[in-house]
C-alpha positions in Angstrom: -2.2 34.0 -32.8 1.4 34.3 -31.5 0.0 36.9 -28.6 -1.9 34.2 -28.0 1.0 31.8 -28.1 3.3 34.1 -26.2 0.9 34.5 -23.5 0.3 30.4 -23.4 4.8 30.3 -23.2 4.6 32.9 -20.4 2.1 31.6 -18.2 -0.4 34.5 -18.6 -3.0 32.9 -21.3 -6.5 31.4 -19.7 -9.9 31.4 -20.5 -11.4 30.4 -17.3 -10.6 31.7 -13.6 -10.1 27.2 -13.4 -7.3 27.9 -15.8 -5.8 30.7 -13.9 -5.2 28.6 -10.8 -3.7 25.5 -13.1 -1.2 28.0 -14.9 -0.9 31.1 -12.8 1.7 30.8 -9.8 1.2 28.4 -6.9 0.3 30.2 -3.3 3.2 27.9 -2.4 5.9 29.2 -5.2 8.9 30.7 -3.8 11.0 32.5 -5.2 12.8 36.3 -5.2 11.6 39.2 -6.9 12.7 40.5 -10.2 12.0 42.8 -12.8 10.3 40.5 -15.5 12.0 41.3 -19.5 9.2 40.6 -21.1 6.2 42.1 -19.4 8.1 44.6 -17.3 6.4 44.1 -14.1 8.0 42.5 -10.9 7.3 38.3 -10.7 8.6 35.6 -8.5 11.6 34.1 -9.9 13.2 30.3 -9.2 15.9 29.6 -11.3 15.2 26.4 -13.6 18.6 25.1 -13.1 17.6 24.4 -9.3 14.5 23.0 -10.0 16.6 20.6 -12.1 19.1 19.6 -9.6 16.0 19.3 -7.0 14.3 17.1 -9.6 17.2 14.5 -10.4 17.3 14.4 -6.2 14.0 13.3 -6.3 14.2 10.6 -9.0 17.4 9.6 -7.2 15.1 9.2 -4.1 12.8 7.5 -5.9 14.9 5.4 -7.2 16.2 4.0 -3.7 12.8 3.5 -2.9 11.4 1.5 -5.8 14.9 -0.7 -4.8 13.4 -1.2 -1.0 10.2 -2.2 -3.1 12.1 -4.6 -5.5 13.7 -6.1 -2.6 10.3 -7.0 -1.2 9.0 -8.3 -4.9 11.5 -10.7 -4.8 11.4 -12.0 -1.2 7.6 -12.5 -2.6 8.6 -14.6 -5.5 10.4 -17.1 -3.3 7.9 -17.6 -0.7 5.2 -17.9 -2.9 7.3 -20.8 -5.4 7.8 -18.6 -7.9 11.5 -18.9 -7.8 12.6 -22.6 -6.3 15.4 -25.0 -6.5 14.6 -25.5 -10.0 15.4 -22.2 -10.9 18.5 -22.2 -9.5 19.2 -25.9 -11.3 17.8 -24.0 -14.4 20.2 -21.1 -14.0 23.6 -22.7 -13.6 23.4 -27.0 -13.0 26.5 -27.2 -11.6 25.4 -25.1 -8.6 28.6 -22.9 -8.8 27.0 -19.5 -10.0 23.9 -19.2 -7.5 20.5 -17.4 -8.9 20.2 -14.1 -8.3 16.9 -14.1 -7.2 16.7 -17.7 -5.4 16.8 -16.9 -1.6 16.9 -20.6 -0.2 15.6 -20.2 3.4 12.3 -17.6 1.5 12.4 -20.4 -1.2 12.0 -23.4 1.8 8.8 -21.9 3.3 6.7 -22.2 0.0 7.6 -26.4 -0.2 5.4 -29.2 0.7 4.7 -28.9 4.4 6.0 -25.5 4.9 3.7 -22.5 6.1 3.0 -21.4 2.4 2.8 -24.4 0.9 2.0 -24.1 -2.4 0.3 -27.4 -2.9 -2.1 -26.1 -0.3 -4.8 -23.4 -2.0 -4.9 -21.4 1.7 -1.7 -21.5 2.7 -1.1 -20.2 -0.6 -3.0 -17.4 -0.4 -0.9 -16.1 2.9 1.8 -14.6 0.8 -0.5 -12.5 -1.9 -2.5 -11.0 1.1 0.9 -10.4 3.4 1.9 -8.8 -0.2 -1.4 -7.0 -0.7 -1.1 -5.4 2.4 3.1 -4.3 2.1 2.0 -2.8 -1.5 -0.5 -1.1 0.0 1.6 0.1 2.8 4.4 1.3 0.6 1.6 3.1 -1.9 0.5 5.2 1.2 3.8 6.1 2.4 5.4 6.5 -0.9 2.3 8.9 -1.8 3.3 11.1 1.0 7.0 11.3 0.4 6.0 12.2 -3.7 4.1 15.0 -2.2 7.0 16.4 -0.1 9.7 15.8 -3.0 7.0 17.6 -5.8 6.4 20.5 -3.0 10.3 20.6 -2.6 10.6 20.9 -6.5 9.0 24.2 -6.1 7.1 23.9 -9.4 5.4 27.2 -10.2 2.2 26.1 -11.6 -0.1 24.1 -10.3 -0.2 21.8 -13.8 3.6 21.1 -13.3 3.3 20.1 -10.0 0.4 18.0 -10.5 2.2 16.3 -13.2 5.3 15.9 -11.3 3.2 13.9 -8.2 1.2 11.8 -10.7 4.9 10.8 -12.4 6.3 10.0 -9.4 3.4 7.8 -8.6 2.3 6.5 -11.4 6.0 4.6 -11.8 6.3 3.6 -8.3 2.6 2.2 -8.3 2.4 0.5 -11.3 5.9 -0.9 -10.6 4.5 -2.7 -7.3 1.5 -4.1 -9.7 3.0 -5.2 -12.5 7.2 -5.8 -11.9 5.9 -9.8 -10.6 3.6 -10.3 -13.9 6.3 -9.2 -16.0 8.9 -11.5 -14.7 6.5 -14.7 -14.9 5.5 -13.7 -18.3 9.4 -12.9 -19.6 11.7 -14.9 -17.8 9.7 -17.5 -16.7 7.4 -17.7 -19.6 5.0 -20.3 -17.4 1.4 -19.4 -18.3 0.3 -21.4 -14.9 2.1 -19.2 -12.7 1.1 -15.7 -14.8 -2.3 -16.9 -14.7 -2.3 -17.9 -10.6 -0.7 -14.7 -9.9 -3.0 -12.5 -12.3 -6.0 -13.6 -10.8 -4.7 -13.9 -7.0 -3.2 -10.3 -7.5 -6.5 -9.3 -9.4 -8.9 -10.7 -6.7 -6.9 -9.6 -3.4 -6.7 -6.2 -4.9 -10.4 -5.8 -5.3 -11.1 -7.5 -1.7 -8.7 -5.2 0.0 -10.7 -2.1 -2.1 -14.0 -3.1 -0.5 -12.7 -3.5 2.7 -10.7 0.1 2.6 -13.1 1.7 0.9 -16.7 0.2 1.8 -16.5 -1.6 4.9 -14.0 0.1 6.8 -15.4 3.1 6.0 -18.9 2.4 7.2 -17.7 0.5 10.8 -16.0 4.3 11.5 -19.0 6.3 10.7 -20.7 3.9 13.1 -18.8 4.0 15.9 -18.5 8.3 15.0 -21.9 8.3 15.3 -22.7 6.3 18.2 -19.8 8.8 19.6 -21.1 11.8 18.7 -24.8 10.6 19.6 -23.8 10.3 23.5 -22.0 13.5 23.8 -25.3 15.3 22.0 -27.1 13.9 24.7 -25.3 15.8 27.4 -26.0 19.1 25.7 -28.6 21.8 26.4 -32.4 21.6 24.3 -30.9 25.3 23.5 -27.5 23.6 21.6 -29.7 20.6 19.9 -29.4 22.3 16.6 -26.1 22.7 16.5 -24.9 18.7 17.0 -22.6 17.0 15.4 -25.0 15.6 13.5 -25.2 18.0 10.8 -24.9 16.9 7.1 -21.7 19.3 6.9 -20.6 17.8 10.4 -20.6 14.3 9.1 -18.9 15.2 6.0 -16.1 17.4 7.6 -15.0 14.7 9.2 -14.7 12.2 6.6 -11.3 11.6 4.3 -10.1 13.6 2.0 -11.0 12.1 -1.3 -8.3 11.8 -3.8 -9.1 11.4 -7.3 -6.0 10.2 -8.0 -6.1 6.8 -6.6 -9.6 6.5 -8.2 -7.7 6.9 -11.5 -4.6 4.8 -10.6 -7.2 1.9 -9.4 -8.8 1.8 -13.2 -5.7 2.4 -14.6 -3.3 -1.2 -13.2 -7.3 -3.0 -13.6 -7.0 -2.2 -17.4 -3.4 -2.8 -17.5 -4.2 -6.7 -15.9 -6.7 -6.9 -18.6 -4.9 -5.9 -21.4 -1.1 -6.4 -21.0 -1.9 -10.0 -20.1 -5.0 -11.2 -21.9 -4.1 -14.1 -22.9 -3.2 -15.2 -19.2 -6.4 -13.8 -17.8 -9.2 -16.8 -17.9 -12.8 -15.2 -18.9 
């Protein structure tokens, strides 16, 4: 039991060659060679303090970033009527200490007659897709960066640099989904508005999945066909088996699936359901 144990501390314990690649060293691990105390034999070596500093860099990135995000959460609030003049009446009636949140020129474009008039169900609607879409947007982007900072870390198993992406993702995203909710449902405390926003968010969410993942998806693989169909009919009888369109072909040039945002998906769609239940209508 504590060879077993010491082997699990060192890095050296696995039953499967799967577990060897979670827990043995990265192909990306750098490092400098050194005479190992404990097993004797040479290793890579990275000191821990320096992932350490290169970790709180990272959370001080991200940090920045889910600022830039906040920023946009809150422009969102105003020109959707979240936040209006009766905030700011709310927060200080004399008018001397202005809301901290109330932008009034964001604030003017969600009232009667203005482009997202609230009183109007599709002009409305403009601000949670133009939202949809800058979530999304920031998700992507964001995803890419986490890779770069967790890469930079220079984790030296693949199970702490897998957790260190999911971390960095898993707060940013479910910041984006949720920071709005929670503001309606604390500060606010107006079931109408957690409610609209819970099902808007809810049902632009799953539109913007189909469309991403479904129908986008197939209008490529049409027009990649009807590509690859007129350039097979310019080759030789001689090269006909070898087209383009193979099985493997076809899926080579597909995306790279992620599981991750598989996961991520189900997990803010359980989150709606269960943080705010009693909002949701069934």
């Amino acid at each position: 039991r504590k060879e077993a144990r010491l082997s699990y501390q060192f890095g050296t314990f696995a039953f499967t060659t799967q577990d060897r690649v979670k827990f043995g060293q990265r192909p990306n691990f750098e490092g400098k060679m050194r005479l190992n105390p404990v097993t004797g034999m040479m290793e890579k070596y990275y000191p821990a303090y320096k992932r350490r500093i290169k970790v709180a860099v990272s959370a001080f990135v991200t940090i920045v970033l889910l600022a830039g995000a906040s920023v946009i959460m809150v422009i969102s609030l105003n020109v959707q009527g979240y936040i209006s003049q009766e905030d700011q009446e709310r927060w200080d009636p004399s008018g001397e200490d202005a809301h901290p949140l109330y932008f009034p020129w964001f604030a003017s474009l969600a009232d009667e007659g203005g482009i997202f008039d609230t009183n109007s169900y599709w002009k409305s609607m403009i601000p949670a897709l133009l939202r949809a879409v800058a979530v999304a947007t920031m998700n992507k982007q964001y995803s890419k960066i986490a890779e770069q900072l967790s890469e930079w870390e220079n984790h030296e198993t693949l199970v702490d640099h897998e957790n260190s992406l999911i971390l960095k993702r898993l707060l940013f995203e479910t910041f984006d989904a949720y920071i709005i909710l929670f503001y309606l449902a604390i500060y606010e405390r107006n079931i109408t508005m957690l409610r609209a926003e819970l099902v808007g968010a809810f049902n632009v969410d799953s539109l913007r999945r189909l469309f991403t993942e479904s129908i986008l998806p197939y209008i490529k693989r049409r027009f990649a066909n009807k590509k690859s169909s007129g350039k097979s009919k310019k080759k030789d009888d001689d090269l006909a088996d070898t087209s383009s369109d193979g099985v493997l072909t076809v899926e080579a040039g597909l995306d790279e699936y992620d599981q991750f945002d598989d996961y991520i998906e189900m997990l803010i769609q359980f989150g709606y359901v269960t943080l705010f239940a009693s909002a949701y209508p069934l």
